[in-house]
TISEDREN-230474 format. One record per residue (C-alpha): y, z, x. Coordinates in Angstrom, 1 decimal, always signed. Each point is the difference from the previous one (the first is absolute). Layout:
<nodes>
<north Y; up Z; east X> .
...
</nodes>
This chain:
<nodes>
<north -19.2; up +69.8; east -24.0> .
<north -0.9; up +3.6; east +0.9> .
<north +0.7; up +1.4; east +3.4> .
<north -3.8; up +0.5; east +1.1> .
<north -2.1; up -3.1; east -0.8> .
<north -2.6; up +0.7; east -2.3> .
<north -1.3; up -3.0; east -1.2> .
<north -3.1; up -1.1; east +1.5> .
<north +0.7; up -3.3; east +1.8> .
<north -2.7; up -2.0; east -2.0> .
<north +1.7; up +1.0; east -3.1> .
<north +3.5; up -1.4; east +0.7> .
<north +0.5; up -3.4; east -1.7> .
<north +0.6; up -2.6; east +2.6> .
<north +0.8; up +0.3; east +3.6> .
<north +0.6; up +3.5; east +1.0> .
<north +4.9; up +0.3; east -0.6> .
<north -0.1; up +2.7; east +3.0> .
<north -2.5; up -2.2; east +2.3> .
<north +2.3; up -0.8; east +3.0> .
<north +1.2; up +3.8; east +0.5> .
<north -3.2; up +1.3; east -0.3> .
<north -0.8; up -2.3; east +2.8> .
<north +2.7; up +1.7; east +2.5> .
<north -1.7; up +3.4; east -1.0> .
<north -3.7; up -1.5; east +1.2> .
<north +1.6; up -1.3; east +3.2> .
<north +2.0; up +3.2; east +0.5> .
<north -3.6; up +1.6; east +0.0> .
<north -1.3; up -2.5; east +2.0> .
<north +2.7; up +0.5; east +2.5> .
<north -0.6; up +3.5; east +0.8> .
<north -3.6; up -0.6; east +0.1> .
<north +0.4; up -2.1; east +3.3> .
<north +3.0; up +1.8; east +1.3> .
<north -2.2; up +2.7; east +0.3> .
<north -1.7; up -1.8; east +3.0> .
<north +2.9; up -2.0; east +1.7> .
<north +2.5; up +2.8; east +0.0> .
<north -2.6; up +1.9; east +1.6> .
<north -0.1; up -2.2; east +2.9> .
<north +3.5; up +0.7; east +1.2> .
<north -0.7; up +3.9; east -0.2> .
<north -2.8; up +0.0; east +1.7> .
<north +1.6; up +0.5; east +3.5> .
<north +1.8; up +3.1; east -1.4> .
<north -2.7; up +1.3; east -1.4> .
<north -2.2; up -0.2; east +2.8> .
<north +2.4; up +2.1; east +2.0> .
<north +0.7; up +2.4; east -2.7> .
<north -3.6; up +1.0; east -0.4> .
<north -1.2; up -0.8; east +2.9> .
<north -2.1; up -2.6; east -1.3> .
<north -3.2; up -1.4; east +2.1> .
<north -1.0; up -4.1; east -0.3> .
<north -2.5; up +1.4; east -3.0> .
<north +2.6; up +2.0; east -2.3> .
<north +2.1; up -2.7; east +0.2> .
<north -2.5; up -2.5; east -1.3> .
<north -1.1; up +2.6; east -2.7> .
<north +3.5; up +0.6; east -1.0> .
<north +0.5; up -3.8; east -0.6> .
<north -3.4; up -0.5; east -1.7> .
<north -0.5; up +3.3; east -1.9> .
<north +2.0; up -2.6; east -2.6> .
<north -2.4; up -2.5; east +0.5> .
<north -3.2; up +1.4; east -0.7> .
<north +0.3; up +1.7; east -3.6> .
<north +2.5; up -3.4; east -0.6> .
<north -3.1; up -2.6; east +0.7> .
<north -2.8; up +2.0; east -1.5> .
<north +1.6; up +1.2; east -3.4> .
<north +1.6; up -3.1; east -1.4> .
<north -3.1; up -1.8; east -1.5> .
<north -0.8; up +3.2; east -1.5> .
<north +3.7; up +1.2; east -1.3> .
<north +0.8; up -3.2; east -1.0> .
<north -2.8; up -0.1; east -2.8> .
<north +1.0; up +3.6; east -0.8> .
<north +3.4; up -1.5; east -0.8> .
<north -1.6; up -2.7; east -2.4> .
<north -1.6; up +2.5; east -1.6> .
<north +2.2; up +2.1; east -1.1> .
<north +3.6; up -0.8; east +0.8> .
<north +1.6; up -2.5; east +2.6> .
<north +3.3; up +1.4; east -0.3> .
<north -1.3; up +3.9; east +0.2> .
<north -1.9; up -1.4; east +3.2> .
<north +3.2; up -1.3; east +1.5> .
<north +2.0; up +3.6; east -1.2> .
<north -2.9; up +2.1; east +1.6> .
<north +0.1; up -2.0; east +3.1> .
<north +3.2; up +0.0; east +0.7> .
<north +0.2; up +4.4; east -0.8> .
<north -2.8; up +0.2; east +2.7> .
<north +2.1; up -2.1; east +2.3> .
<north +3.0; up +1.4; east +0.1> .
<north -1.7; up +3.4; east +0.5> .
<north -2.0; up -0.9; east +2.7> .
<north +3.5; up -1.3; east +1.5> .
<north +1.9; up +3.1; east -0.5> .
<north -3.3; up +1.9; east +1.7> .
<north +0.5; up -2.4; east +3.2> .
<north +3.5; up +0.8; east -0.2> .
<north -0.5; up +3.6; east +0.6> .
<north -2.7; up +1.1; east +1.7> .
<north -0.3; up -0.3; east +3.9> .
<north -4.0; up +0.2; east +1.0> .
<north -1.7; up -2.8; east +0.8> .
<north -3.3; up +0.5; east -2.3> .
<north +2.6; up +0.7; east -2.9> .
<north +2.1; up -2.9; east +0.9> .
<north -3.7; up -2.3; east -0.7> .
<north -0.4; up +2.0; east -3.0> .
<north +3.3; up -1.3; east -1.6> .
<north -0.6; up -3.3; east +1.0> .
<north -3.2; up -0.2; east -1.7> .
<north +1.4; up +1.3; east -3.1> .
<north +2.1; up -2.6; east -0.3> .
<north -2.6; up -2.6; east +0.9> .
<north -1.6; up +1.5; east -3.7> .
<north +3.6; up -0.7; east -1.6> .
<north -0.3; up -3.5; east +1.8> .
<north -2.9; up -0.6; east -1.2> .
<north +0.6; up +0.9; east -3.7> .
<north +3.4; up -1.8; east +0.6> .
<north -0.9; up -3.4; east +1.2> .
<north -2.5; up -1.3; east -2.2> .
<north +1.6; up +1.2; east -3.1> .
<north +3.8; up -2.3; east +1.1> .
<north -2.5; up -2.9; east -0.1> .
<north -1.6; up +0.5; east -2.9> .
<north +2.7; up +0.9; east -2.2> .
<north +2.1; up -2.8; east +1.8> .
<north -2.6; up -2.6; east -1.6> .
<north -0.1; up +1.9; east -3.3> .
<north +3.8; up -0.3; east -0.5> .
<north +0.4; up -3.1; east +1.1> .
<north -1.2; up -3.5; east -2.0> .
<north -2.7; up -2.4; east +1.5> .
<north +3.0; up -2.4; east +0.9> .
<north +2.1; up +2.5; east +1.7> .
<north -2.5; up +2.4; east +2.3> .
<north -0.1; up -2.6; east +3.0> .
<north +4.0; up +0.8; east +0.4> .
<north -0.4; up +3.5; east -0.9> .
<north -2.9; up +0.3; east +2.2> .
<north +2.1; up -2.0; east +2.6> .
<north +3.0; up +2.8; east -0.4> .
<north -2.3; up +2.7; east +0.8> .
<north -1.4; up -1.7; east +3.1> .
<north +3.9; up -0.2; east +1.7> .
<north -0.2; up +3.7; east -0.9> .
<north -2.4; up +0.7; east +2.3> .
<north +1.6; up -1.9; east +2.9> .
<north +3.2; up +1.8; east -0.7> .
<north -1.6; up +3.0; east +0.7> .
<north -1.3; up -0.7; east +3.2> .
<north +3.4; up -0.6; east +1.3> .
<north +2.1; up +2.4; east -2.5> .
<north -2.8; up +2.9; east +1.0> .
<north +1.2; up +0.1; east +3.5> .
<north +3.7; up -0.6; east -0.4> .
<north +0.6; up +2.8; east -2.3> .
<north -2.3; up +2.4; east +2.6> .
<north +1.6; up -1.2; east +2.5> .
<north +3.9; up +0.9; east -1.2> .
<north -1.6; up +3.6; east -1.1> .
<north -1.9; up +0.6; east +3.4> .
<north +3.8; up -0.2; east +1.3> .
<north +1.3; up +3.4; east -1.6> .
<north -3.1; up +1.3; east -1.4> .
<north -3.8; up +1.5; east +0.9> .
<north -3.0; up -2.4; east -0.7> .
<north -0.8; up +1.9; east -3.0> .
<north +2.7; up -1.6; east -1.4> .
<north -1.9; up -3.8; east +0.1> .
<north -2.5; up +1.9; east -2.7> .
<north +2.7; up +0.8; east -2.5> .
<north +1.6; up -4.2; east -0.3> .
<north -2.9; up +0.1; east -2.5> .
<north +1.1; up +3.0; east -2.1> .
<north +3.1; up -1.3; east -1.6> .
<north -1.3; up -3.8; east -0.2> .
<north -3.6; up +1.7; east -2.1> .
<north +2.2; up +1.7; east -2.4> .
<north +2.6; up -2.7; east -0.7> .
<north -3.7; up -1.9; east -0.7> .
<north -1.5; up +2.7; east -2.4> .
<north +3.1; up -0.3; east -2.2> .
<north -0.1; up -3.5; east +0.3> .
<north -3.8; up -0.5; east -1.2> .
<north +0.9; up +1.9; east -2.9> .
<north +2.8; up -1.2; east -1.3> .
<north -1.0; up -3.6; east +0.7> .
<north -3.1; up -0.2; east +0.7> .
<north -2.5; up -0.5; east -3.0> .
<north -3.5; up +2.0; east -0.7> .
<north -2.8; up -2.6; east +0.9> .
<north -3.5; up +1.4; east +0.5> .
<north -3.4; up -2.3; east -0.6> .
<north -1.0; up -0.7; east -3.7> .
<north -4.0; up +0.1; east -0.6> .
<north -0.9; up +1.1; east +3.9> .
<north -3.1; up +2.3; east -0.4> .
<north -1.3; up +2.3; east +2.5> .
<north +1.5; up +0.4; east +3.3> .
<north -3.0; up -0.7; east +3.2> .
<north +0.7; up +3.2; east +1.7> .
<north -2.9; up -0.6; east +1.8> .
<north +1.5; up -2.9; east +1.5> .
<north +2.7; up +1.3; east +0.1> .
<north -1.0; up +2.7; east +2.5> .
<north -2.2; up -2.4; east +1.7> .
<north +3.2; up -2.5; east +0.5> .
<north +2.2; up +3.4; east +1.1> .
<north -3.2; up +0.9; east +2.7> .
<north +0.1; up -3.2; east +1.1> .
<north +3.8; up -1.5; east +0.7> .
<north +0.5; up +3.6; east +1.1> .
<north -2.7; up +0.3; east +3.2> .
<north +0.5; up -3.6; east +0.8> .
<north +4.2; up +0.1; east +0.3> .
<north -1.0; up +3.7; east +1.6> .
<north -2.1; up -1.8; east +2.5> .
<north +2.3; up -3.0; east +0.9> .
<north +2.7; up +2.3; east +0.5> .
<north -2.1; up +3.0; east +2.0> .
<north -2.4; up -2.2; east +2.1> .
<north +1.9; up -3.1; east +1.6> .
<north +2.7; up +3.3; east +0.9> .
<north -1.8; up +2.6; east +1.2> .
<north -3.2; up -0.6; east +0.7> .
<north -3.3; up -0.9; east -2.2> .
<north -1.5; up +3.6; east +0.2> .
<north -1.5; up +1.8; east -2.8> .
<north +2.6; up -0.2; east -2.9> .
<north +0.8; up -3.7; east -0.3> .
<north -3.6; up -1.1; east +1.1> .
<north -0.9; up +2.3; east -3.1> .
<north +2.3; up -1.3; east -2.4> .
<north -0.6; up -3.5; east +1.6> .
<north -3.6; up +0.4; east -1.6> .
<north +0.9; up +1.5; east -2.6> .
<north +2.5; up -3.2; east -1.6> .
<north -2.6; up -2.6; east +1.3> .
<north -2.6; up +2.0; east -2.5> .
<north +2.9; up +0.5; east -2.3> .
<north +0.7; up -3.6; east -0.8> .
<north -3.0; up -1.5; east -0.7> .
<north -1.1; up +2.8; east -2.0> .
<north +3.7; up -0.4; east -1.8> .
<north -0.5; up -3.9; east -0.7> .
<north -3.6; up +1.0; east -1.1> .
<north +1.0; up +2.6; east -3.2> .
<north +2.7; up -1.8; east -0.9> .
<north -2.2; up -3.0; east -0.5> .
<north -2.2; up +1.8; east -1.8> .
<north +2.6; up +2.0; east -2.0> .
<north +1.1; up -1.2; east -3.6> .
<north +3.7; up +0.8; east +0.7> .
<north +0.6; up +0.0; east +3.8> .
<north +2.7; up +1.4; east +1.5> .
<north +0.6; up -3.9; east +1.8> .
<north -1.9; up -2.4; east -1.0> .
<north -0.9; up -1.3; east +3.5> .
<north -1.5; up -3.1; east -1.7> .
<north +3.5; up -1.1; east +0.0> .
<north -0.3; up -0.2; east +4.2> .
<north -2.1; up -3.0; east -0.8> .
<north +3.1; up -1.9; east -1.7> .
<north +1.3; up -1.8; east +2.7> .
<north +4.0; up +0.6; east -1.0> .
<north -0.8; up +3.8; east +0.2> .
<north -1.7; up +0.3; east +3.1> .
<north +2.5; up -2.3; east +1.9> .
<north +2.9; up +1.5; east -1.2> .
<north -1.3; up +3.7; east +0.7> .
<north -1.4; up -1.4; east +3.9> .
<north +4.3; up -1.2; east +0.0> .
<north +1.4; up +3.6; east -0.3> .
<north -2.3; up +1.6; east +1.6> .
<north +0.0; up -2.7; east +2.8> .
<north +4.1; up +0.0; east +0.0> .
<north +0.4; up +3.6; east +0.2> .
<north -2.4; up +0.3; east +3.1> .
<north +2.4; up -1.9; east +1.7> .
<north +3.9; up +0.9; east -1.5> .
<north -0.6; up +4.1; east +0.3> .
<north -1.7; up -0.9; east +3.8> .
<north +2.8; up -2.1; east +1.2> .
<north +2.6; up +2.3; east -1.4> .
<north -1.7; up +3.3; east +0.8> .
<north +0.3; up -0.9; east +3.6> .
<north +3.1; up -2.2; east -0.1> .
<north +1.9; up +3.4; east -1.4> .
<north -1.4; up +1.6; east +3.1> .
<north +0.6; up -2.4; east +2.5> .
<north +4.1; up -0.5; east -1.4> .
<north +0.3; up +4.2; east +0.2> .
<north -2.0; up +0.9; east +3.5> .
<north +0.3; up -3.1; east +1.7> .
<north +3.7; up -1.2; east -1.2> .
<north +1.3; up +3.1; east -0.6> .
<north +1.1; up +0.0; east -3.3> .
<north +0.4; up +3.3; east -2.3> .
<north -1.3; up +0.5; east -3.2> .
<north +2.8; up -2.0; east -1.5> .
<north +0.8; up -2.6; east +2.2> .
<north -3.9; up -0.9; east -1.0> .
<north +0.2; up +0.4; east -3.5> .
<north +4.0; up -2.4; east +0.2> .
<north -2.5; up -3.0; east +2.1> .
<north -3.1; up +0.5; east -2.7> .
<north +2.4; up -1.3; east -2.5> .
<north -0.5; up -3.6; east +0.6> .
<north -3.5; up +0.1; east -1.1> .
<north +1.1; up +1.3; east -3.7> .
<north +2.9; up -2.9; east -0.5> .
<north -3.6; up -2.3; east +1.4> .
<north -1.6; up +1.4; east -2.6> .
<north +2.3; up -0.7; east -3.1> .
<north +0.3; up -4.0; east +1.1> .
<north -3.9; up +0.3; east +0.3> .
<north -0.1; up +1.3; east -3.5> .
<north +3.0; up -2.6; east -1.4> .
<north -1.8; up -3.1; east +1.7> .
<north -3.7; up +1.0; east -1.6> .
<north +1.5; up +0.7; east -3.5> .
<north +1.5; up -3.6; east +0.3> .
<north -2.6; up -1.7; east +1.7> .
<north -3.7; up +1.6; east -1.3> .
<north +0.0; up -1.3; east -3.7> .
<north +0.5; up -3.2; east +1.7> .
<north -2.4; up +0.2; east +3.0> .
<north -2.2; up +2.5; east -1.7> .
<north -1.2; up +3.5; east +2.0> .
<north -2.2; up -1.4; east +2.6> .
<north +2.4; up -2.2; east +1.9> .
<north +1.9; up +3.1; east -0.4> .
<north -1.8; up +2.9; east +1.5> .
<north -1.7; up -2.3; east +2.6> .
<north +3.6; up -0.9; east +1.5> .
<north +1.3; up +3.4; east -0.2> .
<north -3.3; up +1.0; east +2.3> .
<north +1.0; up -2.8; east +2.1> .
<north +3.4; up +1.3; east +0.5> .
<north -0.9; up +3.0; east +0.5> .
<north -2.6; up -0.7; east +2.7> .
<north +2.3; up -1.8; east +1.7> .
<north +2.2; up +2.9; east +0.3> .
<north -2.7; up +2.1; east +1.2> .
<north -0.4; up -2.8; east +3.1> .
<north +3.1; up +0.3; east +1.2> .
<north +0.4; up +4.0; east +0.7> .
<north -2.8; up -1.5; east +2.8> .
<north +3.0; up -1.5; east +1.7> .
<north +1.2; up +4.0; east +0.3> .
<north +0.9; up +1.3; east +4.0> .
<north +2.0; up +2.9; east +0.9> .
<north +3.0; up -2.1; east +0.4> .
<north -0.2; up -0.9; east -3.6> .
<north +3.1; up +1.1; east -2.3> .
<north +0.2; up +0.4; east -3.8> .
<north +0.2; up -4.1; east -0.1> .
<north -3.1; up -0.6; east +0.8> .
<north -1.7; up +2.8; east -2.7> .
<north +2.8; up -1.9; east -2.8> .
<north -1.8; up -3.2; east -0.7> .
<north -3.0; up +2.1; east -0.5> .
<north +1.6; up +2.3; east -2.9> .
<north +1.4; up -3.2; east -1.4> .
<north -3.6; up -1.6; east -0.4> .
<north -1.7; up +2.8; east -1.3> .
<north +2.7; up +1.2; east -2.6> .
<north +0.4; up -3.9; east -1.3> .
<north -4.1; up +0.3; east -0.2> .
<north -0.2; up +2.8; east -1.8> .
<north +2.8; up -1.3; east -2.3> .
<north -1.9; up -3.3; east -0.6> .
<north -3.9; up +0.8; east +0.1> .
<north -1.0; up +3.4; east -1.3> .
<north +1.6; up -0.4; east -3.6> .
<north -1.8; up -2.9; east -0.9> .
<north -3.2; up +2.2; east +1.0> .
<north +0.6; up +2.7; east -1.5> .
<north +1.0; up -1.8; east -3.2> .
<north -3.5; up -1.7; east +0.4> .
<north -1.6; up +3.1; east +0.7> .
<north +1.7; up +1.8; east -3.4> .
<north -1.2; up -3.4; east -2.0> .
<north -3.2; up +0.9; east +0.8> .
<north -0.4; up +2.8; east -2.4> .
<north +0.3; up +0.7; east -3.7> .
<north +2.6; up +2.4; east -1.1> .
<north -2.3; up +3.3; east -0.5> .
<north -0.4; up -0.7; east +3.8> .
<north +3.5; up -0.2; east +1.3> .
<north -0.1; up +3.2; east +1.6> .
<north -3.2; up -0.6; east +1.8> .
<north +1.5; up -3.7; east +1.3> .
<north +3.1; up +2.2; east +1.4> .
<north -2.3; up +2.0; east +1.9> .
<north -2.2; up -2.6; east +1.2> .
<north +3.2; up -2.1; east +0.8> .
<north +1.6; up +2.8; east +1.9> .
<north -3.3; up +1.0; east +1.9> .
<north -0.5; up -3.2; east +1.3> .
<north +3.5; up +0.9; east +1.6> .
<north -0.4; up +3.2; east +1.2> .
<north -2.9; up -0.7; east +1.3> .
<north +1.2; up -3.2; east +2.0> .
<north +3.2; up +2.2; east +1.1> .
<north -2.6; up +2.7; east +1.2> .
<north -1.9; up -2.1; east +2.0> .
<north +3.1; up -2.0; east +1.3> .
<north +1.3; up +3.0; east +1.3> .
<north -3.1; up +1.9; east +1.4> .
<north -1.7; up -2.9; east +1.3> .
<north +2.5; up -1.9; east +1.9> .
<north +1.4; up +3.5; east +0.9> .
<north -2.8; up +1.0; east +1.8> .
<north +0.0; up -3.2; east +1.5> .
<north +3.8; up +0.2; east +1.0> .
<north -0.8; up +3.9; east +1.7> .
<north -3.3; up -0.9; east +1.9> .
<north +2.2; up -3.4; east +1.6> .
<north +3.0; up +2.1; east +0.8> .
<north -2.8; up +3.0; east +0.9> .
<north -1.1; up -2.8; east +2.5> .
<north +2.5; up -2.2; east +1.4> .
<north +2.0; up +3.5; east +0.7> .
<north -2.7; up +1.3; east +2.0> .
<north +0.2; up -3.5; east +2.0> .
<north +3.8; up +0.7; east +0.8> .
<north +0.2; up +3.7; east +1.0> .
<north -3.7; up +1.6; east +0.2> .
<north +0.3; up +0.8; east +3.2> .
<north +3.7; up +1.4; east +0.0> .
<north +0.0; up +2.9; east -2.5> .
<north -2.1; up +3.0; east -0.1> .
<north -3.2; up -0.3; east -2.1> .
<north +1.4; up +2.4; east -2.6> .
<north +3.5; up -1.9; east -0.1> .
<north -2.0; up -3.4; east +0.1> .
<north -2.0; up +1.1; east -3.7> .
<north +3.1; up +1.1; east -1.7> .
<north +1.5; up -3.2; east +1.2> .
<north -2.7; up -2.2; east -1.8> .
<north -0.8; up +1.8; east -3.0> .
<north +3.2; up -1.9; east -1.4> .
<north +3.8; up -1.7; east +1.3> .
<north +1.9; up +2.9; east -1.4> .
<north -2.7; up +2.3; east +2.2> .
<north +0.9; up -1.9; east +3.0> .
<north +3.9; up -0.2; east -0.6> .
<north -0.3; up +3.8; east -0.2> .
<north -1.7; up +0.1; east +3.3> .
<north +2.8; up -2.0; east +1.8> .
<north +2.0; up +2.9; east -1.3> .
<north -1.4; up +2.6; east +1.5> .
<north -0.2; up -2.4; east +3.5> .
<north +3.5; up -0.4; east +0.1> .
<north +0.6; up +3.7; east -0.2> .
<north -2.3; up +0.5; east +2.8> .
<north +1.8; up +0.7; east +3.6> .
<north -2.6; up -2.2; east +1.6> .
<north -0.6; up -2.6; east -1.7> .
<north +3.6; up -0.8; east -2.2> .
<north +1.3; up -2.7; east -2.0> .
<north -1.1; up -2.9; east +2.5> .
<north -3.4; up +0.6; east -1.1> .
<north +0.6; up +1.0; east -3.5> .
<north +1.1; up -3.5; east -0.3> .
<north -2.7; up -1.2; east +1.7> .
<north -2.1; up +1.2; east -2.8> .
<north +2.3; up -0.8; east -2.9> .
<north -0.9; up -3.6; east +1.1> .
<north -3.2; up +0.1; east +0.3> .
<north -0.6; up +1.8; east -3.9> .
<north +2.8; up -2.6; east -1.5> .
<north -2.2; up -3.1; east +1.7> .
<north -3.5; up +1.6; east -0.7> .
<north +1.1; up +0.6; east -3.7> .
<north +1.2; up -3.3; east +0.2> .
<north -2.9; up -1.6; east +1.0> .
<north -2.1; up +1.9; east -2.7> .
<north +2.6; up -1.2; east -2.2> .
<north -1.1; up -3.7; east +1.0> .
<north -3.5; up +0.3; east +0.1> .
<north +0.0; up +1.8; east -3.1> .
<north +1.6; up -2.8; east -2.0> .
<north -2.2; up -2.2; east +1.3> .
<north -3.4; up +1.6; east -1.4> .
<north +2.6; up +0.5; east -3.0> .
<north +0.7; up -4.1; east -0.4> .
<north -3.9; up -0.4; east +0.5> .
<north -0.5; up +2.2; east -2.9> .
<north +2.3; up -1.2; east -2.3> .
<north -0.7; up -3.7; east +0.5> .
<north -3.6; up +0.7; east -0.5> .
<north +1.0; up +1.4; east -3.5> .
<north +2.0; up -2.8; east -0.4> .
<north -2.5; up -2.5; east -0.2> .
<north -2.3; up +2.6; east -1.9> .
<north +2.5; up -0.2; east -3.0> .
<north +0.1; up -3.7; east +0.6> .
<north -3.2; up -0.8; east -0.3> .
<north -0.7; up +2.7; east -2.9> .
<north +3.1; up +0.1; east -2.4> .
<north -0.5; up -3.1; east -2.4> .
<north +2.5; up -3.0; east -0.3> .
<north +2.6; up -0.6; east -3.4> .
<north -2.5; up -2.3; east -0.7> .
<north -3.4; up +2.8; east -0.1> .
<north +1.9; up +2.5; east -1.7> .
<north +3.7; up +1.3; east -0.2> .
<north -1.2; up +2.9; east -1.8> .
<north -2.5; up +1.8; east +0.5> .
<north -2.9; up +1.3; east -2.3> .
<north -0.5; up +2.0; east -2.0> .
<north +3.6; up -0.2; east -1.1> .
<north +1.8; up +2.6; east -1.8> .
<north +0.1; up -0.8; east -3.3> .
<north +3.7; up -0.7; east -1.1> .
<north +1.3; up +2.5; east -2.7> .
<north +2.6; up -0.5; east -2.8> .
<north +2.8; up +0.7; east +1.9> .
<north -0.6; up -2.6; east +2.9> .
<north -0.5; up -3.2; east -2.6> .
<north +3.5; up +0.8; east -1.2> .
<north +3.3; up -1.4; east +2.1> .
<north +0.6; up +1.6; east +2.9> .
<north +3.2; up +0.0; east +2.0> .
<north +0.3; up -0.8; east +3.5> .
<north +0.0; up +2.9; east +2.4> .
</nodes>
């Protein structure tokens, strides 16, 4: 067998010999893909001292990713069908790891964004092209495990991405977060072509560029606006691109019904096992990024944890994650995918409820249960809808199922995260001005609630102060450890609302075994998949 794969995968006879190490290089892609966020979150405190970031840059620097990421995939993901899957995943991965090594090395703020949306365009040329190949490799029989595999990946990252920042932010700059991506993207490019096969859609047509752009207008000013107004403020910009997304999408849904080859086919919103299963991720991911966004905060400001003392007490939610993943491989071909996702979003609702029990007495016990919950959910429920989601479309359309997988994602992570956010700052904004209005100076008092690590660095400069001291630097260390604490609570609480409404949403839309285990139009099987398969 040659060193670069050349054989298109849809030529091999039978089930793909290289299958199962081709699937380590989609999940090593994958994995950088969502490190990119989660190591981020560790850095961000010295990052914000470095560069002397304000409440906005910060924000920007963390969703300068998201933006290009959400809007692109539909798009790239056809592009990928089109003309190559595994150039897609080659090309995303080059544009990542250069927009890492930029992070790595510059040191402005508006450059720093700039990096960070290059590599939300290597993200998303990246993450619906490990999806689609992922079901081209694999055989019918086989993609719920495979699909399963690259599920745990993603919870690894979320844990991994802050451990391995965190030992680096202990001898080394915060540019040096950026560049965990650099060695892992190259490793990958060898990898896809050495085992990764060609794959690319047979008998496509035209791309809908059209729709494209209309899709790429529209996921774009509506994740700008969720992330820009709940913030900052609904002035001009995000009241603008607020408008311009609810214009957007109806005229999106209306060409593509109208067009011969859409770029989605958002008739298939109608099928009952596709628009459950995309309301799951997106629903699920409102909640996990939220609850972790804030939970990372609350274990580095309020507890005192560094960088990797966090990343060492994330860990628990990755090992939740891979018994989550073993217990829905065994249990969904019994059960079937609706029991399935439904009890994961249970689970993971339930864990959202208890971070309401959060005070400023409260220790990394009572934050543990939570991590548990919501890694052993993701483990259990978003594989079986993603593999519903990926059933739903023939193979000249795996590409566009990636993106549309990983959209619903992104944008459930987005909103998770700005939403309950903004929530979390205008509580603590609040319940801070209740405990020391009157005590601090009004400039002191605003730097205090634009955020806890604002306020911790105002008890700073108090205790160096002659006439006022440690006694009442204390004083307000209390009162921004209970505030947060308290926007912690109430937080979860609108959180748990949230998610249970979603909940019973998917419960009341995704069908039973009995309607339809899988969905139509299927994918129509191909030679390889009516042959034996082995077990993954």
């Amino acid at each position: 067998m040659p060193l670069v794969v050349t054989t298109p995968v849809d030529r091999t006879a039978g089930p793909y010999a290289r299958r199962r190490p081709a699937l380590i290089v989609l999940c090593l892609s994958l994995l950088i893909v969502v490190m990119a966020n989660t190591s981020l979150i560790v850095a961000a405190p010295d990052m914000t001292t470095d560069l002397g970031l304000s409440s906005s840059d910060l924000q920007w620097v963390i969703d300068g990713y998201t933006v290009p990421y959400a809007a692109l995939m539909l798009v790239l993901g056809s592009i990928g069908d089109k003309y190559s899957r595994r150039g897609a995943l080659v090309t995303g991965l080059v544009i990542f790891a250069g927009g890492s090594v930029m992070g790595s090395l510059v040191h402005e703020t508006g450059l720093v964004i700039a990096a960070r949306a290059v590599m939300g365009v290597g993200a998303a040329v990246v993450m619906p092209a490990t999806l689609s190949l992922l079901v081209a490799i694999f055989p019918k029989r086989e993609r719920a495990r495979a699909i399963t595999a690259w599920t745990a990946t993603s919870g690894l990252a979320i844990a991994v991405g802050p451990l391995v920042a965190g030992r680096l932010l202990k001898d080394h700059a915060w540019g040096s977060t950026f560049l965990i991506n650099v060695p892992i993207a190259l490793v990958a490019v060898v990898g896809a072509l050495v085992l990764v096969p060609p794959s690319k859609a047979e008998k496509m047509g035209r791309i809908d560029y059209v729709g494209g752009l209309l899709s790429i207008v529209s996921v774009g000013s509506l994740v700008y606006a969720i992330i820009e107004g709940p913030h900052f403020g609904w002035g001009a910009g995000p009241v603008t691109a607020a408008v311009v997304a609810a214009v957007g999408f109806p005229a999106f849904v209306a060409w593509e019904l109208r067009h011969p080859h859409p770029m989605l086919d958002v008739r298939k919103f109608a099928e009952r096992s596709f628009s459950g299963s995309m309301t799951a991720v997106l629903f699920f991911f409102f909640g996990t990024f939220g609850s972790i966004y804030y939970a990372t905060q609350f274990l580095q400001f309020v507890l005192g944890y560094d960088a990797l003392e966090t990343g060492v007490r994330l860990l628990p939610l990755a090992g939740a994650v891979f018994l989550g993943a073993a217990v829905t491989g065994r249990l969904t071909p019994k059960l079937g995918r609706k029991p399935m996702v439904v009890a994961g979003m249970v689970i993971g609702t339930v864990g959202v409820f208890l971070l309401t029990q959060v005070d400023k007495a409260s220790t990394y016990g009572d934050f543990l249960p939570t991590m548990m919950l919501l890694g052993f959910a993701i483990g259990l429920s978003v594989s079986p809808a993603t593999d519903t989601i990926m059933s739903s479309f023939p193979e000249n359309e795996l590409g566009v199922g990636g993106g549309a997988n990983d959209t619903a994602l992104e944008l459930g992570g987005s909103l998770g995260i700005a939403i309950l956010g903004s929530l979390l700052g205008a509580t603590y904004k609040d319940k801070l001005t209740d405990l020391v209005g009157g005590h601090l100076p009004a400039a002191a008092l605003d730097t205090a609630k634009d955020s806890v690590g604002g306020g911790l660095a105002v008890a700073q400069q108090i205790a160096k102060t002659p006439s006022a001291g440690p006694r009442q630097a204390q004083a307000l260390v209390d009162a921004v450890h209970e505030a947060f604490a308290h926007g912690v609570a109430q937080t979860s609480l609108v959180g748990g609302i949230i998610m249970a409404a979603g909940t019973l949403i998917v419960l009341a839309v995704l069908p039973g075994r009995r309607s339809t285990e899988e969905p139509e139009p299927k994918a129509t099987e191909t030679s390889r998949d009516k042959e034996h398969a082995d077990s993954v």
